[in-house]
N, CA, C and O atoms as CSV, one atom per row, in Angstrom:
chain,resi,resn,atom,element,x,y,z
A,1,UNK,N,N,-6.321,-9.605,21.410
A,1,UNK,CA,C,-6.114,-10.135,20.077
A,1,UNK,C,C,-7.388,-9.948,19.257
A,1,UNK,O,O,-8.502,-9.918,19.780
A,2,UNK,N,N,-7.189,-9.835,18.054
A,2,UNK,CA,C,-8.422,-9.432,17.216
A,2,UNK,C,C,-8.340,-10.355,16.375
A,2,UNK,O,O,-7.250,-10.697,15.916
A,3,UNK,N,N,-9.541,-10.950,16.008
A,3,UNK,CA,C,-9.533,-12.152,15.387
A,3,UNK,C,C,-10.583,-11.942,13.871
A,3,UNK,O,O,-11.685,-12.464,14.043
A,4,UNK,N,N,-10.428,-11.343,12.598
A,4,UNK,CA,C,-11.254,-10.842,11.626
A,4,UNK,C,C,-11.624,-12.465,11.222
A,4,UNK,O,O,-11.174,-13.573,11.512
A,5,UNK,N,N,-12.525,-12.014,10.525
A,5,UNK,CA,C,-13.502,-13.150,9.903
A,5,UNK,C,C,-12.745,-14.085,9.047
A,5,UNK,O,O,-13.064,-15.272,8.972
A,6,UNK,N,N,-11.588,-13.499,8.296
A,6,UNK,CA,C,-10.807,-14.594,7.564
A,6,UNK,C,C,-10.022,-15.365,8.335
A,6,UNK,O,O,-10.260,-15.566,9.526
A,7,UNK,N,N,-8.968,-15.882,7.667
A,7,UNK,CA,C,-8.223,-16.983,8.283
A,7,UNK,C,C,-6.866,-16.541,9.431
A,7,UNK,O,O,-6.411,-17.129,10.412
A,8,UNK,N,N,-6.600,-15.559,8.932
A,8,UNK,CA,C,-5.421,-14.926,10.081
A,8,UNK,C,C,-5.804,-14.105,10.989
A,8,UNK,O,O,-6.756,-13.407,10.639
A,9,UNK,N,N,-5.284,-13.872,12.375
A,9,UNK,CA,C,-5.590,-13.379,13.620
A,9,UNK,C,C,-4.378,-12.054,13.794
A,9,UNK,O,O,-3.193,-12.298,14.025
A,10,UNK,N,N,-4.738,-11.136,13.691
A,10,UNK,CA,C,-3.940,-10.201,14.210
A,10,UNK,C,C,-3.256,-9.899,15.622
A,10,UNK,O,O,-4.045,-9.578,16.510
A,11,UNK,N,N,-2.101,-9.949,15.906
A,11,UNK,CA,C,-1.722,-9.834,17.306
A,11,UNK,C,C,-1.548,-8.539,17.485
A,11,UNK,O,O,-0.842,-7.974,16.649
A,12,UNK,N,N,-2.151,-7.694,18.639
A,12,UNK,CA,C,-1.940,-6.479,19.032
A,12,UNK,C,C,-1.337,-6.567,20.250
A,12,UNK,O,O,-2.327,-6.740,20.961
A,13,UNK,N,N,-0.050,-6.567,21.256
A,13,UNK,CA,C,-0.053,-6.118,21.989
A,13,UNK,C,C,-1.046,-5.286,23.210
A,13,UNK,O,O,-1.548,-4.214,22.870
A,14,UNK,N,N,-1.236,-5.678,24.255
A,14,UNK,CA,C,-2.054,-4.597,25.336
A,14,UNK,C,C,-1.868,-3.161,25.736
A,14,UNK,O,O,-1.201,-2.661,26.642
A,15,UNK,N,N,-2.674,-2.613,24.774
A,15,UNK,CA,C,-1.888,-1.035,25.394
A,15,UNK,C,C,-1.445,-0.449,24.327
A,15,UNK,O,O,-1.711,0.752,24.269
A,16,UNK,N,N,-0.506,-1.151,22.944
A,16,UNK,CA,C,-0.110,-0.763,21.925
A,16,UNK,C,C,-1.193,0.392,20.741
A,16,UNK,O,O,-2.073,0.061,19.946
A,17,UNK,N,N,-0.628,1.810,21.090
A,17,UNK,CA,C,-1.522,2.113,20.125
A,17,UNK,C,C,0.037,3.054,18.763
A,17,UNK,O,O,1.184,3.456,18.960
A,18,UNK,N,N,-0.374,3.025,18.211
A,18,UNK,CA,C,0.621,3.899,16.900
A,18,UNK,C,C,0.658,2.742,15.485
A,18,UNK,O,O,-0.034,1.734,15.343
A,19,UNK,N,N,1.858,3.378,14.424
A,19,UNK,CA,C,2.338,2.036,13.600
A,19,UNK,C,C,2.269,0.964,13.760
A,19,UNK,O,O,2.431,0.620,14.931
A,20,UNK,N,N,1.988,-0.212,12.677
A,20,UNK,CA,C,1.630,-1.456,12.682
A,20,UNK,C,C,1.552,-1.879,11.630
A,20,UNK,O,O,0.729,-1.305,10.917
A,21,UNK,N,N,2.146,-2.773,11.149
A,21,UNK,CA,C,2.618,-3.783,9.692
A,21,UNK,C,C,1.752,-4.957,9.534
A,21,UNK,O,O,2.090,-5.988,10.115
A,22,UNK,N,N,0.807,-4.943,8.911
A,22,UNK,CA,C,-0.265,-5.836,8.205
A,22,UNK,C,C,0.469,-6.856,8.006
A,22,UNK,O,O,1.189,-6.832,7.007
A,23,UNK,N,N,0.506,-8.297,9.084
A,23,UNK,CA,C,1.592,-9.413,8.423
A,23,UNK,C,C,0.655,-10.087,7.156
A,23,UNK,O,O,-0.571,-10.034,7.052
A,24,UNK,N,N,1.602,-10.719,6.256
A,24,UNK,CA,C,1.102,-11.038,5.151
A,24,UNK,C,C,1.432,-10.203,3.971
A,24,UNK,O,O,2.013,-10.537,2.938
A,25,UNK,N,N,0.941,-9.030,4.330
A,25,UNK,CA,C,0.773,-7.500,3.173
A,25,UNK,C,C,1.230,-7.026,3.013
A,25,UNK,O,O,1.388,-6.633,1.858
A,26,UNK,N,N,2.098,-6.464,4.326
A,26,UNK,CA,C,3.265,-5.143,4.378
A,26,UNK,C,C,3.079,-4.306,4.861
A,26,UNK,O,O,3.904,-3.681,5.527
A,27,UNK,N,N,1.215,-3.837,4.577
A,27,UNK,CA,C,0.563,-2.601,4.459
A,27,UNK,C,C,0.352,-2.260,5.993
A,27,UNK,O,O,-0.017,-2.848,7.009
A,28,UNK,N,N,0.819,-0.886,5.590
A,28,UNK,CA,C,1.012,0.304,6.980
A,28,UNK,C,C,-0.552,0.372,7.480
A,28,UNK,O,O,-1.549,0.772,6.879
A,29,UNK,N,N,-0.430,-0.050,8.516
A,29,UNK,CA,C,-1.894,0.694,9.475
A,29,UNK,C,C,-1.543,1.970,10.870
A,29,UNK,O,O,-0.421,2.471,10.805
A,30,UNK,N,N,-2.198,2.315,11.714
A,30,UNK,CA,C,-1.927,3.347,12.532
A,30,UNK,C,C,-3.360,2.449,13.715
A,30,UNK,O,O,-4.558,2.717,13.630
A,31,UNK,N,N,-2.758,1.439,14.680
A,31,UNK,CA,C,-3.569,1.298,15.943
A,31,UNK,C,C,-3.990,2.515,16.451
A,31,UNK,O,O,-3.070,3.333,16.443
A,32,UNK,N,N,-5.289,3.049,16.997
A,32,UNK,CA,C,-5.640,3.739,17.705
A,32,UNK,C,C,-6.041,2.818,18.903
A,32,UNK,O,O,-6.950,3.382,19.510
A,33,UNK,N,N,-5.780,1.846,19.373
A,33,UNK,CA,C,-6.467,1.394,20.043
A,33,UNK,C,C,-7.682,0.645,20.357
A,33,UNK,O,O,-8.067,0.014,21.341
A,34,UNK,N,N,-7.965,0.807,19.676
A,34,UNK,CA,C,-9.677,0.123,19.373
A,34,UNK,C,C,-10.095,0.127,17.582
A,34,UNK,O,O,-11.175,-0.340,17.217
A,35,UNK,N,N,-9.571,0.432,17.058
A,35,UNK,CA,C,-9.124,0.852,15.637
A,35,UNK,C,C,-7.982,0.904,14.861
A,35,UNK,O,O,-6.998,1.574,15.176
A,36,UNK,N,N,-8.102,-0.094,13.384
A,36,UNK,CA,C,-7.169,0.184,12.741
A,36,UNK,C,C,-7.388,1.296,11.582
A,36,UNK,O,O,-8.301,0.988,10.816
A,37,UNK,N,N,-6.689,2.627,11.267
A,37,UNK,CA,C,-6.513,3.583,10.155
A,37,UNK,C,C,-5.011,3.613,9.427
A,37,UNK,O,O,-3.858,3.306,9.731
A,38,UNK,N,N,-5.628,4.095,8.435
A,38,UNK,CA,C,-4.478,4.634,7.736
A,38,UNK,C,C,-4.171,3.812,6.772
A,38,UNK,O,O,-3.063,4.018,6.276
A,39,UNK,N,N,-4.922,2.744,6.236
A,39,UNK,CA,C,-4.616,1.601,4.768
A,39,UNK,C,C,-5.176,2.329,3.382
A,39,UNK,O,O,-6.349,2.619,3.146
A,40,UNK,N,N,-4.315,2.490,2.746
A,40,UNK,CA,C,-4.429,3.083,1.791
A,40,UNK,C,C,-3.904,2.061,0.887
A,40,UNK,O,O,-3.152,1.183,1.309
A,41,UNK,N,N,-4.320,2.145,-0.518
A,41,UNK,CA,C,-3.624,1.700,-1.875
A,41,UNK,C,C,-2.335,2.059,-2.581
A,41,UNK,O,O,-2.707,2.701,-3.564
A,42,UNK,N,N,-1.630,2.019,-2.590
A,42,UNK,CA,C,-0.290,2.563,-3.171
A,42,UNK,C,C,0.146,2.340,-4.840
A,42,UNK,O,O,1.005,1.459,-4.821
A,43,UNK,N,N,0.005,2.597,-5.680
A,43,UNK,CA,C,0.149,2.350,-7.182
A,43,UNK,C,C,1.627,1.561,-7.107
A,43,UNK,O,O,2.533,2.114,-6.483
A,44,UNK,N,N,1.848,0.350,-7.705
A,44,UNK,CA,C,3.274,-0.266,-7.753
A,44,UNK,C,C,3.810,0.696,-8.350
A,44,UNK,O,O,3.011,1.359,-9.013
A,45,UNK,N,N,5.323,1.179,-8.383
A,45,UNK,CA,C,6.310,1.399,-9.093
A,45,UNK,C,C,6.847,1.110,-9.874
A,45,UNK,O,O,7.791,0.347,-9.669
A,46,UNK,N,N,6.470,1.678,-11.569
A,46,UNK,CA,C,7.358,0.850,-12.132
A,46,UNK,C,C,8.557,0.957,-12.369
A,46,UNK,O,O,9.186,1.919,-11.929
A,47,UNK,N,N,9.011,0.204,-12.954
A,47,UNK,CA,C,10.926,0.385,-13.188
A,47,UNK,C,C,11.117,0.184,-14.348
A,47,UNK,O,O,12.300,-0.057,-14.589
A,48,UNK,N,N,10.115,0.169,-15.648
A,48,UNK,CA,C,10.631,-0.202,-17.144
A,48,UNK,C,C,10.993,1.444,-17.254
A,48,UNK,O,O,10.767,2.408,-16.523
A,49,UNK,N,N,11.685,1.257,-18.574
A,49,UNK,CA,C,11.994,2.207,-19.054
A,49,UNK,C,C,11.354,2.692,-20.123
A,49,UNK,O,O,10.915,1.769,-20.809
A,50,UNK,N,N,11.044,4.076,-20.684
A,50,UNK,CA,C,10.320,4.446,-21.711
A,50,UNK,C,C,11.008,3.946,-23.009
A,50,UNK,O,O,12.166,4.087,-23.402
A,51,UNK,N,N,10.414,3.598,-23.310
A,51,UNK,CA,C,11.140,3.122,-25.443
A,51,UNK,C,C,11.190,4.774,-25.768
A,51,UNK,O,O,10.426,5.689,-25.461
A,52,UNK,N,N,12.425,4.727,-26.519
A,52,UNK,CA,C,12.237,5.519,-27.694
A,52,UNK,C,C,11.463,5.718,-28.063
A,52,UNK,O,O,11.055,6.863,-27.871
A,53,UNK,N,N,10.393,4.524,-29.123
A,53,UNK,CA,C,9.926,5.200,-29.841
A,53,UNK,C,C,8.395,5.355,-28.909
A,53,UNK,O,O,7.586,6.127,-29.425
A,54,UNK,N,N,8.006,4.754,-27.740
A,54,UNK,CA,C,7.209,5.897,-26.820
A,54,UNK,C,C,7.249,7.150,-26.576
A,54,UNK,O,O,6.252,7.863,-26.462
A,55,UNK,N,N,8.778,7.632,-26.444
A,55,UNK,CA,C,9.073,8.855,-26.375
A,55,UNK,C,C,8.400,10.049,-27.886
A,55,UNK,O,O,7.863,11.156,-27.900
A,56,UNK,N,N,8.840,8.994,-29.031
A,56,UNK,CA,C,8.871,9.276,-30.353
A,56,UNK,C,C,7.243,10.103,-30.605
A,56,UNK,O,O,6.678,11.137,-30.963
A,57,UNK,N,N,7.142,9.269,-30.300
A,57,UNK,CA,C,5.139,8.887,-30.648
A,57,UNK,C,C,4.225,10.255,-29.784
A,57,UNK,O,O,3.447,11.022,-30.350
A,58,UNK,N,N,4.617,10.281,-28.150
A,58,UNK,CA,C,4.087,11.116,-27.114
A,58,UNK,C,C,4.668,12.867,-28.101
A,58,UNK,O,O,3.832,13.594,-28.638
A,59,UNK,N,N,6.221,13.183,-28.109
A,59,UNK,CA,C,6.371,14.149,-28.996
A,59,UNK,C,C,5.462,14.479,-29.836
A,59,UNK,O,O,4.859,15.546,-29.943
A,60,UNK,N,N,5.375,13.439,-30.487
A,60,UNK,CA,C,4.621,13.603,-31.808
A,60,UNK,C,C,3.101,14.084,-31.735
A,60,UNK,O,O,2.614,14.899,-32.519
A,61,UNK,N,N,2.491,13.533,-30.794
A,61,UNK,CA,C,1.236,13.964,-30.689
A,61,UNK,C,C,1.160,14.822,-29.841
A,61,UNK,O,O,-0.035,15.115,-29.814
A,62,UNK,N,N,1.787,15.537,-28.981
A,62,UNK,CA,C,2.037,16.323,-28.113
A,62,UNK,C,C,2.362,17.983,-29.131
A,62,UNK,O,O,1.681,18.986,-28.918
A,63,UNK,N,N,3.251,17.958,-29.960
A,63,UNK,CA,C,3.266,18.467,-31.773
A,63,UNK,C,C,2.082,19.381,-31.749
A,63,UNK,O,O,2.015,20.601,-31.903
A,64,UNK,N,N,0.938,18.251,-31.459
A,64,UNK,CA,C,0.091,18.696,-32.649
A,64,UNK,C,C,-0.659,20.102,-32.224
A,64,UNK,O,O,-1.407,20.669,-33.021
């Protein structure tokens, strides 16, 4: 078990090395065994939609 300096304790399995889900976060890690890799930042997704007149405006200066 690996125990980081903050307040939650990570449980690893003995032996477990591959994929692994950051509880709390979500965020994908890759056990090597003695090492966690592979945490990266991911930009949220958004889901609004462009306005018109965003569309309007980008044309427009895009125009020039």
């Amino acid at each position: 078990m690996i125990r980081p300096n903050h307040a939650t304790a990570l449980s690893i399995p003995p032996g477990h090395v591959g994929p692994m889900v950051l509880p709390g976060t979500g965020r994908p890690i890759y056990w090597t065994g003695r090492i966690a890799i592979g945490l990266r930042h991911e930009r949220p997704v958004h889901t609004q939609e462009v306005s018109h007149s965003t569309l309007w405006v980008q044309r427009l200066m895009l125009n020039r």
